[in-house]
C-alpha positions in Angstrom: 6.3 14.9 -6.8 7.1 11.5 -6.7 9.5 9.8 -9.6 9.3 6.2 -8.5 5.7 5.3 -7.3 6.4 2.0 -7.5 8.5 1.9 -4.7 6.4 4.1 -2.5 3.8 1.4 -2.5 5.6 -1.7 -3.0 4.3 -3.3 0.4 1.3 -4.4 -1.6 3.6 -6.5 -3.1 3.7 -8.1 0.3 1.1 -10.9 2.1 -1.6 -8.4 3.8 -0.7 -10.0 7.3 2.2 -8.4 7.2 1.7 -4.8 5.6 0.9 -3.0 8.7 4.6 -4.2 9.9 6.2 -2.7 6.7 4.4 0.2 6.1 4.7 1.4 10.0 8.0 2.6 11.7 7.1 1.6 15.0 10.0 -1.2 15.8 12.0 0.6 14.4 10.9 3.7 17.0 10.8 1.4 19.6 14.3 0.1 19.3 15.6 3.5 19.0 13.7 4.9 22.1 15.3 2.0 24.1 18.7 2.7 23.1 18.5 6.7 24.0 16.7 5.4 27.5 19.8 3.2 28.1 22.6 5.4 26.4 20.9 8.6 28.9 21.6 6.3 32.2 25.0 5.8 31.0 25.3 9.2 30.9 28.8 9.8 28.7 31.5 7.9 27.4 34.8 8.5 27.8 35.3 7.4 23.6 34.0 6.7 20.8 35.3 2.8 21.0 33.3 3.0 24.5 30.2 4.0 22.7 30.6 1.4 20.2 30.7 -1.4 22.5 28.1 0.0 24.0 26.0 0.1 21.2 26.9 -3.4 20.4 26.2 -4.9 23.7 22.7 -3.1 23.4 22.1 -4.8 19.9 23.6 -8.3 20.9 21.4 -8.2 24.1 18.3 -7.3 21.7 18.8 -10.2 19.5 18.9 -12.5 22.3 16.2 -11.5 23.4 13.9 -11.0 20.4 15.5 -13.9 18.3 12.4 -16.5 19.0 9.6 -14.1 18.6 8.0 -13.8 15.3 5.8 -10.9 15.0 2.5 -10.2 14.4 1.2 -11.6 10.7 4.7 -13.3 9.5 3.9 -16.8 10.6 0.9 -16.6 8.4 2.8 -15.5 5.7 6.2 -17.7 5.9 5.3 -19.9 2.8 4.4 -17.1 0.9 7.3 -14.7 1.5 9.6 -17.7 1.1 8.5 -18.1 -2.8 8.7 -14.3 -3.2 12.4 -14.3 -2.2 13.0 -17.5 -3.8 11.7 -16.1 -6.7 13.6 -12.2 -6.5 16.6 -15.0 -6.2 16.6 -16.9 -9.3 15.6 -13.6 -11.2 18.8 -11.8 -9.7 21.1 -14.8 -10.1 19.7 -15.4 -14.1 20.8 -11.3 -14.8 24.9 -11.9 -13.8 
């Protein structure tokens, strides 16, 4: 069923602090469900350019206001996800 198993379960690969966040969808939900809520009160737009700025503006405001949180399980973690990229970085830049 399944060619690449590895990559199904890769999040183990991750600190456990922060598995629940990577194996779960439910930012990603979240953030989705908001833009429909706000895109529905809007009710049309005249183009597709005003539907881009619209999406933008939505995303911008999000960032602002999410940008100091950290969530749930990744402070814990910071050292020990900043090694594991640190590391994926030297093996990627030692294969070109």
């Amino acid at each position: 069923m399944f060619s690449n198993r590895e990559s199904l379960y890769s999040f183990y690969d991750f600190p456990a602090s922060i598995r629940c966040s990577i194996y779960t969808s439910n930012l990603i939900e979240d953030n989705n469900k908001g833009l429909k809520h706000k895109a529905k009160l809007k009710e049309q737009f005249p183009n597709e350019d005003a539907l881009e700025r619209f999406v933008c503006g939505y995303y911008s405001e999000y960032n602002r206001k999410h940008s100091t949180r950290i969530h749930r399980g990744f402070k814990q973690a910071e050292a020990e996800l900043l090694d594991m990229f640190e590391e994926k970085r030297n093996d990627t830049s030692k294969n070109h």
